[in-house]
N, C-alpha and C positions, 0 to 999 in steps of 0.2 A: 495823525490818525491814518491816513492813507500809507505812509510808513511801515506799521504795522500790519495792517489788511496786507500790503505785499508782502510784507517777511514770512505771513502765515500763508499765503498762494506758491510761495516759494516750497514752503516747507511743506506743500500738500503735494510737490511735484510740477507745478508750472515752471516753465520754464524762466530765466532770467528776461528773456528778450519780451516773450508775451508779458509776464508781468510788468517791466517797464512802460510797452506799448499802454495799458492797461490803467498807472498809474500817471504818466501823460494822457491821458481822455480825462481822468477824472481831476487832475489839475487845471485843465481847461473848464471845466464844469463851472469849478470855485472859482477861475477868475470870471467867467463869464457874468455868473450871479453877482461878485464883487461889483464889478463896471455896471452893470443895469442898477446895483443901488447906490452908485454914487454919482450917476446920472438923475437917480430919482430925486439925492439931497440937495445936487446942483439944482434941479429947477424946484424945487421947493425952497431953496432960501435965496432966488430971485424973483 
């Protein structure tokens, strides 16, 4: 999905390097949220 959100930032005139930047923050987002819910499932099944 982020993928495509940058192809079309690309194709509206952003730059490659801000779209990069851009798709790095929002990768961090998704792991962020990842690790907080697999912390949640760790102490829920101890």
């Amino acid at each position: 999905m982020i993928g495509i959100q940058a192809k079309i930032k690309i194709d509206e005139g952003d730059s490659k390097l801000e779209v990069l930047i851009w798709m790095i923050n929002q990768s961090i987002v998704v792991l962020q949220k990842v690790s907080r819910q697999e912390k949640q499932e760790n102490k829920d099944n101890h």
